[in-house]
C-alpha positions in Angstrom: 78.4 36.7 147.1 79.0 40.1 147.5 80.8 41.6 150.6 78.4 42.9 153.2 79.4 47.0 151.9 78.9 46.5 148.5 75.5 44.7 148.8 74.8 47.8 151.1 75.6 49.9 148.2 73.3 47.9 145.6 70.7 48.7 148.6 71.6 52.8 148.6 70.6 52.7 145.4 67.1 51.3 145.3 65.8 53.5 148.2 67.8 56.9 147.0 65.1 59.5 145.6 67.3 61.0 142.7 66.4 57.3 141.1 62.9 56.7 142.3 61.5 57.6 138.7 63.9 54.4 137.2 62.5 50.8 136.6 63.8 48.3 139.6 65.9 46.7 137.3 67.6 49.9 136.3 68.6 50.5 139.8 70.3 47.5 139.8 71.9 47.3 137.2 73.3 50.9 137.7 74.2 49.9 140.8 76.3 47.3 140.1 78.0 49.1 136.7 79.0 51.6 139.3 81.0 48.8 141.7 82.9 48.2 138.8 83.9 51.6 137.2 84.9 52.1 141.1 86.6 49.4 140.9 84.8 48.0 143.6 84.4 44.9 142.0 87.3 44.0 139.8 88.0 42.0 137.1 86.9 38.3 136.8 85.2 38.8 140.9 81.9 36.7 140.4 78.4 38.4 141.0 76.2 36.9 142.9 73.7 34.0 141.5 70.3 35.3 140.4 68.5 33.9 142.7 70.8 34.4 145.5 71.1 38.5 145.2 67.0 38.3 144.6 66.9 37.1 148.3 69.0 39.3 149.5 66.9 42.8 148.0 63.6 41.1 148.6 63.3 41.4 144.6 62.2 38.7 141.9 64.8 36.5 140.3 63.6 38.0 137.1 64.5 41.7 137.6 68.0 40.7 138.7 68.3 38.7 135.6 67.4 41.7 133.5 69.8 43.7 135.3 72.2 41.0 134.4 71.6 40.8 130.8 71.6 45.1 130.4 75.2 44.7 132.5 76.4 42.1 129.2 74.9 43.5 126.5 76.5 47.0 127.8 80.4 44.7 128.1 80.6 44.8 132.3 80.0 41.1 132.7 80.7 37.9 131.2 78.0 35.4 131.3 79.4 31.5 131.5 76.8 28.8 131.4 77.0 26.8 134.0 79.5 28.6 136.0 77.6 32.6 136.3 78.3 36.0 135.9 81.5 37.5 136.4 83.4 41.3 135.7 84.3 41.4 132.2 87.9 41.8 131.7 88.5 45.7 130.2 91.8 46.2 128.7 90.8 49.7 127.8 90.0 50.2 131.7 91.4 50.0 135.1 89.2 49.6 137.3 91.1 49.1 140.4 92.2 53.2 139.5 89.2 54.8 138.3 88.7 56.3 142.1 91.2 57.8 142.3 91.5 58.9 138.8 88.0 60.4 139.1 89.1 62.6 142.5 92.8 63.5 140.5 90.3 65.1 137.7 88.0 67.0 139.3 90.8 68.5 140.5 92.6 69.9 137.5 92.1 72.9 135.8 90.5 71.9 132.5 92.4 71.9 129.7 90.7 74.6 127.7 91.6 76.8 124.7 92.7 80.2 124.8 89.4 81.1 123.9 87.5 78.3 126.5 89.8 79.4 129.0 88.4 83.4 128.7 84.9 82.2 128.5 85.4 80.6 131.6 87.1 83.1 133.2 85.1 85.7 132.3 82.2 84.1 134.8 79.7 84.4 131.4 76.7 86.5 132.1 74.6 85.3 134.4 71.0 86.4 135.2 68.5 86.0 138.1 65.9 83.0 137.7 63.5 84.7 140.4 64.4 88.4 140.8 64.6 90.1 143.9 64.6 93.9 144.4 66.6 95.8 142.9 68.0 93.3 140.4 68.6 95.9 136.8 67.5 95.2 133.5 64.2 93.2 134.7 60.8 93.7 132.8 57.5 93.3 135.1 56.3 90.1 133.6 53.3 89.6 136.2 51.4 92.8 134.0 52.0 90.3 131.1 49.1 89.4 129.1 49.5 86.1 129.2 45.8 84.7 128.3 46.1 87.0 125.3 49.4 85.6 124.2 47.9 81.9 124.9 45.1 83.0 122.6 47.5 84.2 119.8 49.6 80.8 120.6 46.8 78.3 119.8 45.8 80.4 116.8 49.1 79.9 115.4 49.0 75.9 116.4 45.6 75.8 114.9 46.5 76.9 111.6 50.1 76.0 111.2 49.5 72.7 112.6 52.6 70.2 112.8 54.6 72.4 110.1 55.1 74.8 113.5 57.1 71.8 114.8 59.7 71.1 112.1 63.3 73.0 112.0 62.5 76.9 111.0 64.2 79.3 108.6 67.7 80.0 110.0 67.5 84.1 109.3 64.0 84.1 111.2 60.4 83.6 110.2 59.3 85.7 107.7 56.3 86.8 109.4 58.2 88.2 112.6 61.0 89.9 110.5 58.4 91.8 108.7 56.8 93.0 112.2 60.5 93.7 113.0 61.1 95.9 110.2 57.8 98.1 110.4 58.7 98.3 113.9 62.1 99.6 114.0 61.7 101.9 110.9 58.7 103.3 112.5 59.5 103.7 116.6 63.1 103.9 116.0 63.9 105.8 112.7 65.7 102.9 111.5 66.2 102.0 107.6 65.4 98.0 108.3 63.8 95.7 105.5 62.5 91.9 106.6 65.6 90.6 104.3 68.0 92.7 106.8 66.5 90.9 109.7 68.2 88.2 111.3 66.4 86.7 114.4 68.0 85.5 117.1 67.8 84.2 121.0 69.1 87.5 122.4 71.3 90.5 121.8 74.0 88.4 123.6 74.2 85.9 120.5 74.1 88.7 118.0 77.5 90.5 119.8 79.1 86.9 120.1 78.2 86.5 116.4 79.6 89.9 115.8 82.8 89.4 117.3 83.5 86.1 115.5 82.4 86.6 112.0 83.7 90.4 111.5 87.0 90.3 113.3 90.1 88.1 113.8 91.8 87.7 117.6 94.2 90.9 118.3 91.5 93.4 116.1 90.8 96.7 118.2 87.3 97.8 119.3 86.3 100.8 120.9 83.7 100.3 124.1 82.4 102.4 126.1 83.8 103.3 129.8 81.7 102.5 131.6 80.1 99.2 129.6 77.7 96.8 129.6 79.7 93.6 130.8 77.5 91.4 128.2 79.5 92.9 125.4 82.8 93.3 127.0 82.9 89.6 127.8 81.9 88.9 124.0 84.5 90.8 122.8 87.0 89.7 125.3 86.2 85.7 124.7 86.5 86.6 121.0 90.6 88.0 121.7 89.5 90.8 120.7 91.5 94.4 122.0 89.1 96.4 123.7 89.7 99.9 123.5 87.5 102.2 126.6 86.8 105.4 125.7 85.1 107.7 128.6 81.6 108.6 129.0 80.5 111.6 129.4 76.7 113.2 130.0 76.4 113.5 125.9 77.1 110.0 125.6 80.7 108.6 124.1 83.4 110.9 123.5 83.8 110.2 119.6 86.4 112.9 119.4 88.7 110.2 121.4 88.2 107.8 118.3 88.2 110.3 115.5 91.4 111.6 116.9 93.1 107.8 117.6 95.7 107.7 115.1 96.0 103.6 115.6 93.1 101.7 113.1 90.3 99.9 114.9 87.8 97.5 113.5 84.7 99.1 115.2 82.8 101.1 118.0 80.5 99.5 120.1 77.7 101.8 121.7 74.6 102.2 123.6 73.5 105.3 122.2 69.7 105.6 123.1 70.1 105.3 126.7 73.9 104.1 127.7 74.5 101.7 129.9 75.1 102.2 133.2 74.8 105.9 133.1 71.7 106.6 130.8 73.5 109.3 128.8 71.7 110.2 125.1 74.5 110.2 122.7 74.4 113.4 121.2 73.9 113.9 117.3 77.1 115.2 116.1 78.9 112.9 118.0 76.8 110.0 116.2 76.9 111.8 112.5 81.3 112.2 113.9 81.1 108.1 114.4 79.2 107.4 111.1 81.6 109.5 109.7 84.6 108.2 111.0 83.3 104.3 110.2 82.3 105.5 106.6 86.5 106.5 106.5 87.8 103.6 108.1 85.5 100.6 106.9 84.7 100.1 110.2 81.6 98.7 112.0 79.1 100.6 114.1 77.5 97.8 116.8 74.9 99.7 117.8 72.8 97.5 120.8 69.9 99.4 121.4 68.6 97.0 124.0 65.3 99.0 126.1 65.0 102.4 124.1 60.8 101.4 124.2 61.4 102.7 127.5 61.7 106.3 127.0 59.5 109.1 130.5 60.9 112.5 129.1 59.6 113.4 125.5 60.6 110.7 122.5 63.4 108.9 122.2 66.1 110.1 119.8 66.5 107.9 116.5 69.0 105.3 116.2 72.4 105.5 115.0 71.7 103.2 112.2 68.8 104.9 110.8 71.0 107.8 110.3 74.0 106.0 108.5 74.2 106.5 104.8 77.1 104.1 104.8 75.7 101.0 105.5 78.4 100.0 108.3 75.7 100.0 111.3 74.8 97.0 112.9 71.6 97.3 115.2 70.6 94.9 117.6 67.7 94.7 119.8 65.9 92.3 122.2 62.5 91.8 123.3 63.7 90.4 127.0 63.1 94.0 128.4 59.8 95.1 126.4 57.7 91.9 127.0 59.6 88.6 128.9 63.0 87.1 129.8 61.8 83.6 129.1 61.0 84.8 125.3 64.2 84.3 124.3 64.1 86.3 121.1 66.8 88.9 120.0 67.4 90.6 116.5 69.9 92.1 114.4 69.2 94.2 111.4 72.6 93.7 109.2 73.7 95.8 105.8 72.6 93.1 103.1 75.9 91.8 102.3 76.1 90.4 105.8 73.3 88.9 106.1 74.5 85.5 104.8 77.3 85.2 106.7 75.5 86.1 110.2 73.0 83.3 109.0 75.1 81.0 108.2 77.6 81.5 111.2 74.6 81.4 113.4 73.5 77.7 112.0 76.5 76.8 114.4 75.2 77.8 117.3 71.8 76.8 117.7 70.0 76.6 114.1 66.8 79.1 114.4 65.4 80.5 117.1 61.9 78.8 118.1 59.2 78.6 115.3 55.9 78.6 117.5 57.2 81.8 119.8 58.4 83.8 116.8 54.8 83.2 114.7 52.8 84.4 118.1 54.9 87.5 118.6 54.8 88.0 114.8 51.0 87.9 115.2 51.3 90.0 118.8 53.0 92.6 116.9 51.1 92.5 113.7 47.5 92.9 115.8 49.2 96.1 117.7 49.4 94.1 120.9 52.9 94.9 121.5 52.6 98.5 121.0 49.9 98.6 123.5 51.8 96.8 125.8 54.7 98.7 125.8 52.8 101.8 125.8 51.1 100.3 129.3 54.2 99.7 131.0 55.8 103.0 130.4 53.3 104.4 132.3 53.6 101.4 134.6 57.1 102.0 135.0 57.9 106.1 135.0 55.7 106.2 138.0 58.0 102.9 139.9 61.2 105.6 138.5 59.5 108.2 140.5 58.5 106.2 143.4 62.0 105.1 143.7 63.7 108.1 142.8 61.5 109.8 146.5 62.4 106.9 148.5 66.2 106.7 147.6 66.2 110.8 148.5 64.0 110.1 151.3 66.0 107.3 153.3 69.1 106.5 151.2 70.7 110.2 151.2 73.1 109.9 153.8 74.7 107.1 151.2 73.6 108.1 147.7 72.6 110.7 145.1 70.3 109.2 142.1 71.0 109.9 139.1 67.7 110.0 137.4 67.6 108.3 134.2 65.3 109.5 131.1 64.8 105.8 130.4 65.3 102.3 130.9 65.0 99.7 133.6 67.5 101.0 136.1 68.5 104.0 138.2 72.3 104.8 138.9 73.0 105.8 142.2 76.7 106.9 143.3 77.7 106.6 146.5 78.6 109.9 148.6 78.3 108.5 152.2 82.1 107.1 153.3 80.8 103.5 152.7 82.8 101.8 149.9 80.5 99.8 147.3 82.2 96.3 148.2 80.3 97.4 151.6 77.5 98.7 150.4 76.7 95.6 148.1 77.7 93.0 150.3 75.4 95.0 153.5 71.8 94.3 150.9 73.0 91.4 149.9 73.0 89.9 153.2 68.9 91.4 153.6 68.5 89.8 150.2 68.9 93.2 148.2 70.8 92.9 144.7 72.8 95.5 143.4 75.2 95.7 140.8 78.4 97.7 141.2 79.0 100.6 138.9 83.1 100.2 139.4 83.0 97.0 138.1 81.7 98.4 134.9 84.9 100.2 134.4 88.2 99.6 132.6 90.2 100.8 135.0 90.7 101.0 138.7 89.2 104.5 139.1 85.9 103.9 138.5 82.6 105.8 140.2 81.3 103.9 143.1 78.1 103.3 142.8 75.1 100.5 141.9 72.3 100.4 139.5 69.0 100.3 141.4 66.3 98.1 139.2 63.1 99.2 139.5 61.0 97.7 136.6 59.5 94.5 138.2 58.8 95.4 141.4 55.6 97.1 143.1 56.1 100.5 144.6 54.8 98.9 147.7 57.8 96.1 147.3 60.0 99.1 146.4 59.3 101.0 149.5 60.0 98.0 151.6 63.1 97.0 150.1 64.5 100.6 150.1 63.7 100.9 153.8 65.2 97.4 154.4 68.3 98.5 152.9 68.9 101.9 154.5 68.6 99.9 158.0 71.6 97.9 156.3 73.8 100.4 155.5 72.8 102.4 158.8 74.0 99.2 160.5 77.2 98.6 159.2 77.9 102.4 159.5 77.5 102.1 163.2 78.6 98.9 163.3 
């Protein structure tokens, strides 16, 4: 029979919620397989008879014999006739150890590689499940149209029918790189063709991909100073040496890489609307980079990740609809324009990369989903998306200037924005005395996020600052949230 705590444990089990959904005799057996990997019940110890440890859980004889027959078919328990049921012996396994094997374990730092070890490290990036003012880079997915999408959705079920559920084409429906191309070649000056276009979960898979098929561990890249810490980490996990090269209100300074006498692999950029500062890359510094990449075989990684986005006149073309050369790499996302949850990123590729990208991609994750890339295919193809986007531009240059009076209005003992052209964000750098750890940490205890600028930096010397999102959030719910965190930095200035 068992001893009065382990019969208490067998009990735990059956009433604890996390296993309500399992059949009774799951419970039990779980519950005992767990007395043995403890090594609460070692090797040889007899279980309880059948009938015995079904009057002491108030259960039939029958679900503690199917408990018993799972636990022998799995190799925990012998089963003797006429004798019973007793702990296998394991000569793979020590059971009496496993306890405190288990607690040494989760103590140790895991033995990763190199590689693992700067993924870890690097934190990954993480994003907000349920944003809260003024979390950046955040489309307003409540002025979604959602019934129209579920419209488009059903269409596609209707008449693709079950061949929408099988494994999809690994470089992207056909369909949706088509609307791709016409897109980009016609809202972003781009030279794009469907056969360039490789779709993908999000612009953060195409700069992973980047870094690992095109360069080797040690290879130099220019970024920009400040950066987008989505890329830096890629680059970084991938060993790569990243160079920083300032930024200045004309975007980049490409005479810093033109000039560099030591060869680099590539430039990585955010030419229509940098991030964090929103600074336009000027022309000639963008016909100076093709330039320079045309003379060194070098890539351009151009992520071009919320140019729809554009309140002062049009957006300037893109880097890769100017190159000549062929050694542009663009990549863009639909997580800003229409939802998160989409999941669906691009890159258009010079054709003799295509293939590889694919390929290297099929190691990752296979496609990207079938029946969400034929319904944006079919939102794009109907003008949907353009209508959309055109919508929330309006929708979102009147939150920039509704934010943009409010920070002025109560924030300017602390701040001066720094009002962006485009985008989803606003920088604001501080001017008040408080240091941004401060700052931060101050909303963040009223449930205000804001991400440091300084972070954004390569080095220590940095501009203090925070982005202030402003895209999924109400001017009402912007007014409250910028009141609520002046009173927080007012606070811990008097404090």
């Amino acid at each position: 029979m068992f001893k009065h705590s382990q019969l208490e444990s067998v009990k735990a089990w059956l009433v604890h919620p996390a296993h309500a959904a399992m059949p009774l005799h799951t419970r039990i057996q779980r519950a005992i397989r767990q007395l043995i990997v403890d090594g609460a019940l070692g090797p040889g110890k007899q279980l309880p008879a059948s009938r015995a440890l079904a009057g002491s859980l108030e259960v039939s004889r029958d679900t503690i014999e199917t408990a018993y027959a799972q636990l022998h078919a799995e190799g925990f328990i012998d089963r003797r006739v006429g004798s019973g049921s007793f702990v296998a012996e394991m000569k793979e396994f020590t059971s009496g150890r496993r306890l405190m094997q288990r607690d040494t374990l989760r103590d140790q730092t895991p033995n990763l590689s190199k590689r693992g070890d700067a993924m870890f490290r690097s934190g990954g990036v993480r994003e907000m499940l349920t944003p809260r003012p003024f979390a950046h880079g955040v489309p307003d997915t409540r002025s979604f149209p959602l019934l129209l999408w579920e419209r488009l959705e059903r269409q596609v079920l209707k008449e693709a029918g079950s061949q929408a559920l099988l494994h999809g084409d690994p470089q992207g429906a056909e369909p949706l790189r088509r609307a791709i191309a016409d897109y980009v070649n016609l809202e972003r000056g781009a030279h794009a063709t469907a056969d360039r276009v490789v779709v993908l979960t999000s612009s953060q898979q195409a700069m992973t991909l980047c870094a690992h098929v095109l360069f080797d561990p040690g290879d130099r890249i220019f970024i920009e100073d400040p950066v987008y810490y989505g890329a830096r980490k890629a680059f970084d996990a991938a060993g790569l040496d990243c160079v920083p090269v300032p930024v200045d209100h004309q975007g980049i300074m490409a005479e810093r890489i033109t000039a560099d006498p030591h060869k680099a692999k590539a430039v990585f950029l955010t030419p229509s609307h940098q991030f964090p500062t929103g600074a336009t890359l000027e022309l000639d510094r963008r016909l100076a980079l093709i330039e320079w990449a045309a003379r060194h075989q070098a890539w351009i990684i151009e992520d071009d990740y919320d140019s729809e986005f554009h309140y002062a006149g049009r957006p300037t073309a893109c880097v890769q609809g100017l190159d000549p050369h062929d050694r542009t790499i663009y990549i863009g996302t639909f997580t800003k324009a229409l939802f998160p949850g989409l999941r669906i990123g691009y890159v258009v590729l010079p054709p003799h990369l295509v293939k590889p990208v694919t390929i290297a991609r099929t190691l990752l994750d296979g496609h990207t989903a079938s029946i969400a890339q034929l319904t944006l295919a079919r939102f794009m193809e109907a003008g949907h998306f353009g209508a959309h986007v055109r919508t929330m531009r309006g929708i979102y240059a009147k939150r920039l200037e509704v934010l943009t009076a409010l920070v002025r209005e109560h924030l300017a003992d602390f701040v001066e924005p720094q009002t962006p052209v485009g985008g989803l964000q606003m920088p604001c750098m501080l001017t008040g005395g408080l240091s941004e750890s401060t700052a931060i940490a101050a909303a963040q205890r009223v449930g205000i996020e804001l991400l440091g600028l300084s972070a954004l930096y390569a080095g220590d010397d940095g501009r203090a600052g925070f982005l202030m999102g402003f895209a999924a959030y109400t001017p009402h719910e912007i007014e409250r949230a910028v009141k609520k965190l002046a009173h927080a930095l007012h606070a811990v200035r008097t404090a």
